[in-house]
C-alpha positions as CSV (number, residue, x, y, z in Angstrom):
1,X,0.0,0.0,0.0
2,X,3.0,2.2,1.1
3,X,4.8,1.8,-2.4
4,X,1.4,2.6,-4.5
5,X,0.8,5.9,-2.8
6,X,4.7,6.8,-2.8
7,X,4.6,6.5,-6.4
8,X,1.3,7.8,-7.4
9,X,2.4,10.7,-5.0
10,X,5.7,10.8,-7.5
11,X,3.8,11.3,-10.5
12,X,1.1,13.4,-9.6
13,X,4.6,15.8,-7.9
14,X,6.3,15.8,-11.6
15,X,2.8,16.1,-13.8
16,X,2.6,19.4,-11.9
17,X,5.9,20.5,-12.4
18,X,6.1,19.9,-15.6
19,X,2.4,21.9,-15.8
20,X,3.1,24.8,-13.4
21,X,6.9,26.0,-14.4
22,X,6.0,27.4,-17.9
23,X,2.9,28.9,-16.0
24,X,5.1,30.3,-12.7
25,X,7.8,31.6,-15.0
26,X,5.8,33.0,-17.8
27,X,6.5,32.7,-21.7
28,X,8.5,35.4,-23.4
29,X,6.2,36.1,-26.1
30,X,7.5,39.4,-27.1
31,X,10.9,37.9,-27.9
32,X,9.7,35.3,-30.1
33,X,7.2,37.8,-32.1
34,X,10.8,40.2,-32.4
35,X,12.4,37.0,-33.7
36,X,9.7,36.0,-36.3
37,X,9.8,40.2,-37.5
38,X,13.2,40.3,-38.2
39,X,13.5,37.0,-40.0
40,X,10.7,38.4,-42.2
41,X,12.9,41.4,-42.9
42,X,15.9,39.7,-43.6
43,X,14.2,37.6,-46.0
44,X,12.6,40.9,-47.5
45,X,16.4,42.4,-48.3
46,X,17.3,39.0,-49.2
47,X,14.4,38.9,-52.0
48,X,15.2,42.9,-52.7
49,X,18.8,42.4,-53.4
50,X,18.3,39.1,-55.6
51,X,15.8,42.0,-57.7
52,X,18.4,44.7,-57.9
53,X,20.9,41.9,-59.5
54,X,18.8,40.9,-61.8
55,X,18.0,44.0,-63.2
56,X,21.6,45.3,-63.2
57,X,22.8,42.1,-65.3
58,X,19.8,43.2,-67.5
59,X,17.7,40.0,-67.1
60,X,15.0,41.9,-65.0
61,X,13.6,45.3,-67.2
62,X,13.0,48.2,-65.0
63,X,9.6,48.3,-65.0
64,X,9.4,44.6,-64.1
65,X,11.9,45.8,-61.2
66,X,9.9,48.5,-59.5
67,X,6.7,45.9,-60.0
68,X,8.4,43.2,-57.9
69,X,9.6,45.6,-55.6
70,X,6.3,47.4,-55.0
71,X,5.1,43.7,-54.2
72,X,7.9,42.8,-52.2
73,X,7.3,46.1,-49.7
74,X,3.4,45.1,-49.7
75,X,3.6,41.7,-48.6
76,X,6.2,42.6,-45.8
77,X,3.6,45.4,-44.7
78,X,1.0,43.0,-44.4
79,X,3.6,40.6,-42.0
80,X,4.1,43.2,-39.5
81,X,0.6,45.0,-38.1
82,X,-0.3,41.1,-37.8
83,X,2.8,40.2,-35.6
84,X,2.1,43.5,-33.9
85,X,-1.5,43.2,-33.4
86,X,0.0,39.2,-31.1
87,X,2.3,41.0,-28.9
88,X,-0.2,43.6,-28.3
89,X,-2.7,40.6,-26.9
90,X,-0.2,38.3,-26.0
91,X,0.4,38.1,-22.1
92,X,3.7,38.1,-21.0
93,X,3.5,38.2,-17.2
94,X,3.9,34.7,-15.2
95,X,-0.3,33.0,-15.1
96,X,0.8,32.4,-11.2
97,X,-3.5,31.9,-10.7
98,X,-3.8,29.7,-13.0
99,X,-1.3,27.7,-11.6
100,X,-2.3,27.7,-8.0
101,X,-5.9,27.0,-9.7
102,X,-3.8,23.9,-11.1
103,X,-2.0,22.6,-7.7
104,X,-5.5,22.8,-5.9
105,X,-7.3,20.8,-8.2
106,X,-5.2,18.3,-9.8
107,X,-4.6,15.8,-6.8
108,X,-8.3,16.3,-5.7
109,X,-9.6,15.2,-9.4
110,X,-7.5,12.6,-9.5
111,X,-7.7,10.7,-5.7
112,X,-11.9,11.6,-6.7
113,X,-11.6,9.9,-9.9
114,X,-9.4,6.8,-8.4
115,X,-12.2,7.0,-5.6
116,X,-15.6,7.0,-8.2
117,X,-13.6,3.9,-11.4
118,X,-10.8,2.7,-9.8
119,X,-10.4,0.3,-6.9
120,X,-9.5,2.3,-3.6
121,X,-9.9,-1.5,-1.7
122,X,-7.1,-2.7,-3.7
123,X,-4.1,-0.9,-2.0
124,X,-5.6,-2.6,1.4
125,X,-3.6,-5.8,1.6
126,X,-6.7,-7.5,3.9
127,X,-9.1,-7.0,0.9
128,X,-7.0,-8.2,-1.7
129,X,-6.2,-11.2,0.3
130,X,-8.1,-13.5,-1.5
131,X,-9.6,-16.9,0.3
132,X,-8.7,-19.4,-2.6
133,X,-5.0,-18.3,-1.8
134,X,-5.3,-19.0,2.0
135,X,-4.5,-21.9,3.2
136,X,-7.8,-23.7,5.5
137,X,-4.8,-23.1,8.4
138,X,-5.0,-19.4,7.8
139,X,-8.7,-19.4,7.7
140,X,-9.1,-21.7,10.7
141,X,-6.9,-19.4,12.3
142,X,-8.7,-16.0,11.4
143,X,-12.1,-17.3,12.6
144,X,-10.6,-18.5,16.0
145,X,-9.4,-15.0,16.6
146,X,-12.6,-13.5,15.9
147,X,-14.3,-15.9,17.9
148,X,-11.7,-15.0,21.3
149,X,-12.5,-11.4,20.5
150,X,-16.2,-11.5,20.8
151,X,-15.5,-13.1,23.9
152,X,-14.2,-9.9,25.2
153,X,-16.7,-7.8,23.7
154,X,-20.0,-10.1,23.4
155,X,-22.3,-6.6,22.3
156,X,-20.8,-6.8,19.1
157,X,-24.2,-7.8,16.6
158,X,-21.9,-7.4,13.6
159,X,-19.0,-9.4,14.8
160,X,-21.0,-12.3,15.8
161,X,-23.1,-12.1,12.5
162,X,-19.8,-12.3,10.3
163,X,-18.6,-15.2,13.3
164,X,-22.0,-17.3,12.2
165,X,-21.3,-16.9,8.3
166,X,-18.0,-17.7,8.7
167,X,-18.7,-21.0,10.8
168,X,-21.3,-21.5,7.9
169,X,-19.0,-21.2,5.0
170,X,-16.7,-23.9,6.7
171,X,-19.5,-26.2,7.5
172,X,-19.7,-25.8,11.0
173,X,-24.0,-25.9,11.3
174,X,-23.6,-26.3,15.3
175,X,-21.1,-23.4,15.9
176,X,-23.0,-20.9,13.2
177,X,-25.9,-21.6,15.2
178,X,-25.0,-20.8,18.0
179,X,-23.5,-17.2,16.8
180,X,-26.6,-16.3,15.6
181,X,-28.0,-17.3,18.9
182,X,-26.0,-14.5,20.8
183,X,-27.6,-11.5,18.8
184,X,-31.0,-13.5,18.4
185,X,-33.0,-9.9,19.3
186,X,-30.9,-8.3,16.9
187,X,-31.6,-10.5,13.9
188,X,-35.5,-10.4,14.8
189,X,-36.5,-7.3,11.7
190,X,-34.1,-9.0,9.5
191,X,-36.1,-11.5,7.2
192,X,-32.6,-12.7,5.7
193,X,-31.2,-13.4,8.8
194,X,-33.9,-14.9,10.2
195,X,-34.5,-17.3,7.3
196,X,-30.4,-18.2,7.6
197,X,-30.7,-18.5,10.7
198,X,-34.0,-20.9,10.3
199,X,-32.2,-22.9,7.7
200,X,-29.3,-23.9,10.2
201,X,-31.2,-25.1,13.1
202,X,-33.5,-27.1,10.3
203,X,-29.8,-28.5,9.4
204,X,-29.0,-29.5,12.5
205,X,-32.7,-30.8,13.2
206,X,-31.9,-33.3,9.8
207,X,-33.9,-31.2,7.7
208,X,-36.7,-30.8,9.6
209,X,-38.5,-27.3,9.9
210,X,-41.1,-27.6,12.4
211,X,-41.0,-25.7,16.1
212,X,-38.3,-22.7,16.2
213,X,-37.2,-23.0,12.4
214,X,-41.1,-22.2,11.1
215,X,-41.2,-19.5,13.3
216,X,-38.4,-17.7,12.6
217,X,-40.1,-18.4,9.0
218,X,-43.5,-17.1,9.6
219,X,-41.2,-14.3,11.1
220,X,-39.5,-13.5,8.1
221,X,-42.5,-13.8,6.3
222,X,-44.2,-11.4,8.5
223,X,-41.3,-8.5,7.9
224,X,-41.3,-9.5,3.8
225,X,-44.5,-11.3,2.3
226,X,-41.9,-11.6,-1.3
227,X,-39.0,-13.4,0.6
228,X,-37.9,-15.8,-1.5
229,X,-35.8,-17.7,1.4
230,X,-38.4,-17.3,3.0
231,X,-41.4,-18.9,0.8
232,X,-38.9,-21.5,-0.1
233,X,-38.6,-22.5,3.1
234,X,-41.8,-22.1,4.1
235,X,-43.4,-24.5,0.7
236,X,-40.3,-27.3,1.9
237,X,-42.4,-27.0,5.6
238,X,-45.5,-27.5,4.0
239,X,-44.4,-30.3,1.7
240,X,-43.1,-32.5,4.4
241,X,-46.3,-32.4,6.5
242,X,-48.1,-33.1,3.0
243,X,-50.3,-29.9,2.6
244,X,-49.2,-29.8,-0.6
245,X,-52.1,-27.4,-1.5
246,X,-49.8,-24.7,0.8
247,X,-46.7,-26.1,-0.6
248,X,-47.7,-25.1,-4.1
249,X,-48.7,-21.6,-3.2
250,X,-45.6,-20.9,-0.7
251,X,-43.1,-22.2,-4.3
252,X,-45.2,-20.5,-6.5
253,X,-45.3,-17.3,-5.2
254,X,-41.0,-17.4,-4.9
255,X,-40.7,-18.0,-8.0
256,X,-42.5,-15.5,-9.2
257,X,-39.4,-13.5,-7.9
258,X,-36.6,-16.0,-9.8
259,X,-35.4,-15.5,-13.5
260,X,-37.4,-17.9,-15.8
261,X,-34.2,-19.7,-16.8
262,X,-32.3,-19.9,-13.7
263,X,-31.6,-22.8,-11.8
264,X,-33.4,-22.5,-9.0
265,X,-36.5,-21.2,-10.3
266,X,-36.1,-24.6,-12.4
267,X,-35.5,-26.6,-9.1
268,X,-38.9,-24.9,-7.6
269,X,-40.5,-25.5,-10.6
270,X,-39.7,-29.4,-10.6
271,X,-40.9,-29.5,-6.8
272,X,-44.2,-27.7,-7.6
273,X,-44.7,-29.8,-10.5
274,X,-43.9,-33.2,-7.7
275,X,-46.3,-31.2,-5.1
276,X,-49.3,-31.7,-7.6
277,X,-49.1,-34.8,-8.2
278,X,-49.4,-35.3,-4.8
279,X,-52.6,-33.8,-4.8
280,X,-53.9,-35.5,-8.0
281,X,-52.8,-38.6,-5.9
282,X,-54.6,-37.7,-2.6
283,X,-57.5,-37.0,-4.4
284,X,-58.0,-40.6,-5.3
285,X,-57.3,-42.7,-2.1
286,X,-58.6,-45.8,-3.7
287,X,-55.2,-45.6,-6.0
288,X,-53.2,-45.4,-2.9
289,X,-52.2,-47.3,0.3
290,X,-52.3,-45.2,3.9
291,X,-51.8,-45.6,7.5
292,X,-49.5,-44.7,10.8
293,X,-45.9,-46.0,12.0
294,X,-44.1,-46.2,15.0
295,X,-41.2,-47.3,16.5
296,X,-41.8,-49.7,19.5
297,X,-40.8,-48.0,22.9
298,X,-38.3,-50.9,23.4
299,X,-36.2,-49.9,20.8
300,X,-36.0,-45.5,21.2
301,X,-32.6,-45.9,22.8
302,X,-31.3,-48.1,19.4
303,X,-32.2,-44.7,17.5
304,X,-31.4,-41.2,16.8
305,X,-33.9,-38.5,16.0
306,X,-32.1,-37.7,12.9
307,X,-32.2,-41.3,11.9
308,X,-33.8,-41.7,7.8
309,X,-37.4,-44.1,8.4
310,X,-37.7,-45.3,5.2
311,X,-41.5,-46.6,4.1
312,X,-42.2,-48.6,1.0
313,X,-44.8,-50.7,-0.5
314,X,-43.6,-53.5,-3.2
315,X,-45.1,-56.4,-5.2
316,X,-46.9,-59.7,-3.8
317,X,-44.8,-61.8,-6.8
318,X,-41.8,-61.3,-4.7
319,X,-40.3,-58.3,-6.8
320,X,-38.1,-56.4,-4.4
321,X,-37.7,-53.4,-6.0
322,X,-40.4,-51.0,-4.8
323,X,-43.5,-49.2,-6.5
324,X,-43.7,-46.8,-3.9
325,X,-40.7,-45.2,-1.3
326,X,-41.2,-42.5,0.9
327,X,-38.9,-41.2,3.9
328,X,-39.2,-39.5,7.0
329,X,-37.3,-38.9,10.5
330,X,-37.4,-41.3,14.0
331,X,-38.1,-37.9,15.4
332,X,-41.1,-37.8,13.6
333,X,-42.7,-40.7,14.5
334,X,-45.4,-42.2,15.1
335,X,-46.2,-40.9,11.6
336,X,-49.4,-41.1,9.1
337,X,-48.2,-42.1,5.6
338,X,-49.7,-42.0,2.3
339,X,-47.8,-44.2,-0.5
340,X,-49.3,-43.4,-3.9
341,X,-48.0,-43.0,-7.4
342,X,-46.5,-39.5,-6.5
343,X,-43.8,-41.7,-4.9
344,X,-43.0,-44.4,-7.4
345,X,-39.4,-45.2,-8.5
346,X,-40.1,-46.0,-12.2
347,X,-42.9,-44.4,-13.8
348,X,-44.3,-47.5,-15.3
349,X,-44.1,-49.2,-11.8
350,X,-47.0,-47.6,-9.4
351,X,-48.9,-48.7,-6.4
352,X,-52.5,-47.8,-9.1
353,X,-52.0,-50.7,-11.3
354,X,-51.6,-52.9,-8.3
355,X,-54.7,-55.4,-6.5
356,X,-52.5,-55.8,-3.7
357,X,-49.0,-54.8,-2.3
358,X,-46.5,-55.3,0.6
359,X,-45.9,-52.9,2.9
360,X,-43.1,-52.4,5.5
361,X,-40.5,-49.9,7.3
362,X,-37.0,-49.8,8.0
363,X,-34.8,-47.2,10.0
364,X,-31.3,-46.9,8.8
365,X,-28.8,-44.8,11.0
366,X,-26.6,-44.4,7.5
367,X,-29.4,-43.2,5.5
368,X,-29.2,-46.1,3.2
369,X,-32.5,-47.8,1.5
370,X,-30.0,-50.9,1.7
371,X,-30.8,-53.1,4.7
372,X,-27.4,-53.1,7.2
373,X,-26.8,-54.8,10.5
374,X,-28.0,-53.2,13.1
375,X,-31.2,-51.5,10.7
376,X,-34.4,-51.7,12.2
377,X,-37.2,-52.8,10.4
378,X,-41.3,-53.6,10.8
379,X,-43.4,-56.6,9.5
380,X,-43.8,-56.7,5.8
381,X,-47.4,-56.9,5.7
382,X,-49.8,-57.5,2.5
383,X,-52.8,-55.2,2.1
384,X,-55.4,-54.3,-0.7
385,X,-54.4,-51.1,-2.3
386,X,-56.8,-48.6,-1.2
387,X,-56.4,-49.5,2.8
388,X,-56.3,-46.4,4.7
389,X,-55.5,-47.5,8.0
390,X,-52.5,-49.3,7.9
391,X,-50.4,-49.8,11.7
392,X,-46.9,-50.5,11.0
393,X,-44.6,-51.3,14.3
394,X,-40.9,-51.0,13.6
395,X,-39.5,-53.5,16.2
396,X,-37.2,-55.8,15.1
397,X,-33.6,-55.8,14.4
398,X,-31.7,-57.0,11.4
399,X,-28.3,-58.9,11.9
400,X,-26.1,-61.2,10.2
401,X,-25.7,-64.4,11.4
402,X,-24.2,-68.2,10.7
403,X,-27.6,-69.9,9.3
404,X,-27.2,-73.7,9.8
405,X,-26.5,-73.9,6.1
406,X,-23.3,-72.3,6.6
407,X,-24.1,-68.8,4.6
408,X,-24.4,-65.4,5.6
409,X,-28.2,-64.2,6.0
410,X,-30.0,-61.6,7.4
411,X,-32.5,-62.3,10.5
412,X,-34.9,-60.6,12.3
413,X,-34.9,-60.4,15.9
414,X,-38.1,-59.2,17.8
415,X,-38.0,-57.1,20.6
């Protein structure tokens, strides 16, 4: 930074003295016009004595003589008046005004014009720093010690707001979360912040949005009908407790606020599109198969809230692969469920062109639709399509064992 304004300091010193000294001094214009008059002269008796020998040596007649002299004498007449009507408005005192006019104004147009197209950040070596060229050390380290400072001065809104983007941007959901925790009153007529803010603690809830999440939502929502965070967020809540009837109007409305050909008007697009099928779905339960799950009370301490419940229904000829999937949390359980067509894998596979299916549940801790020891899982049980009340228990454990034929099998143990 030193070194820029040392030498833009240089050249804006020598631009002026190379502007100012003809100005300070002053320009001898009366000399110069003296010089020009006198050359004009000396060319005139130059020209006159050229005449005279001609017309001595008798190749000029006399008449022809006293013609080119008359014209000689007129066009040096004409020279002069003009050269003495310049010096006469010529000024030949130093402009000193104009050049204090110049010092005063030069370096303030110029920093004003670096200030309004150039890049003033760009002599501050902590802006031009940029992140792809520090090393996650660096970073690490530059988050810690913004983190010890608020600790010292905890009334500082904007530091902790930059402490929770930056935990954020590293993919720490717990420690971001907690920032935005500290200046929780701040944040409250900021639908931005509030929606960020919502979107963490959904994170660390594994994607759920109900309780504190949907109100910071409603909040946000409250401050700025048009926030498309906001609606987003708010259509995602909707979805997952199927009211897809608010779903579509929360997604519709944000995108509305999207360009047409970006990508996540497309994504919204796509989920509206999956949110009315939904509909066309629940509006004919006799093409569908519904009913509640829960996790038997002997095995809550084999689970974790955030744990992926995965309910399916499948074919009665012993297919495995399923017509219908659909997935929720342990910590939403017990849970009512509606497989339909909305949900199928392949879209010449679905639940409506079935008599009867097999439905069942697992809970997988990795997230998996694969079956894993230690998974839990409920009966399979067959039921006419069109059942609406459907009571699946998830309360047996799958583990690999030694079968008495000496292979590897999975078994159900009941608890």
């Amino acid at each position: 930074m030193t070194a820029f304004i040392l030498l833009a300091g240089a050249l804006v010193i020598i631009t002026l003295f190379l502007l100012l000294w003809p100005l300070w001094r002053g320009v001898d214009g009366t000399t110069n016009t003296i010089r020009r008059k006198e050359a004009n002269v000396a060319i005139f008796r130059d020209q006159l004595t050229e005449l005279e020998r001609e017309r001595d040596e008798g190749l000029l007649a006399t008449a022809e003589f006293g013609q080119a002299q008359m014209e000689l004498r007129r066009r040096l007449l004409q020279e002069i008046p003009a050269e003495n009507a310049e010096m006469a408005g010529y000024s030949q005192s130093p402009s000193r005004k104009a050049a204090v006019l110049i010092v005063l104004l030069l370096p303030l147009l110029a920093v004003g014009g670096y200030i309004l197209l150039g890049t003033p950040q760009a002599v501050n070596p902590l802006m031009t720093a940029q992140p792809g060229k520090m090393t996650p050390e660096q970073i690490q380290a530059m988050v810690a010690g913004l983190a010890e400072r608020l600790k010292a001065n905890p009334d500082d809104t904007q530091g902790w707001l930059m402490l929770a983007r930056s935990y954020k941007s590293l993919g720490r959901p717990t420690e971001a979360a907690d920032a935005y925790g500290k200046v929780e009153a701040a944040i409250d007529d900021d639908p931005n912040l509030l929606t960020d803010y919502a979107d963490l603690l959904a994170m660390l809830a594994g994607g759920s949005l109900e309780g504190k999440p949907l109100t910071l939502i409603n909040r946000a929502l409250h401050l700025d009908p048009d926030n498309i965070m906001a609606l987003w967020l708010a259509g995602t809540a909707a979805f997952n407790r199927r009211d897809f009837v608010e779903a579509v109007t929360f997604w519709e409305r944000a995108v509305k606020g999207l360009q047409a050909d970006s990508e996540d008007a497309q994504m919204l697009i796509d989920s509206i599109a999956e949110a009315k099928r939904h509909m066309e779905a629940k509006s004919n339960p006799a093409k569908s198969v519904a009913g509640k799950i829960e996790l038997a009370p002997s095995l809550m301490t084999r689970t974790s809230p955030g744990d992926t419940v995965f309910i399916f229904a499948r074919p009665t000829d012993g297919t495995r692969f399923p017509l219908a999937v659909t997935k929720v949390r342990v910590a939403d359980l017990p849970f009512d469920f509606v497989l339909d067509d909305s949900l199928a894998m392949v879209s010449d596979k679905r639940i409506s062109g079935q008599v009867q299916v097999i439905v069942e549940a697992r809970i997988s801790r990795s997230g998996d639709v694969n079956a894993k020891d230690g998974d839990l899982q409920s009966k399979s049980i067959p039921t006419p399509v069109g059942e609406r009340k459907l009571h699946l228990v998830v309360d047996q454990i799958i583990i690999s064992m030694d079968c008495k034929t000496n292979t590897r099998c999975h078994c159900l143990l009941p608890r």
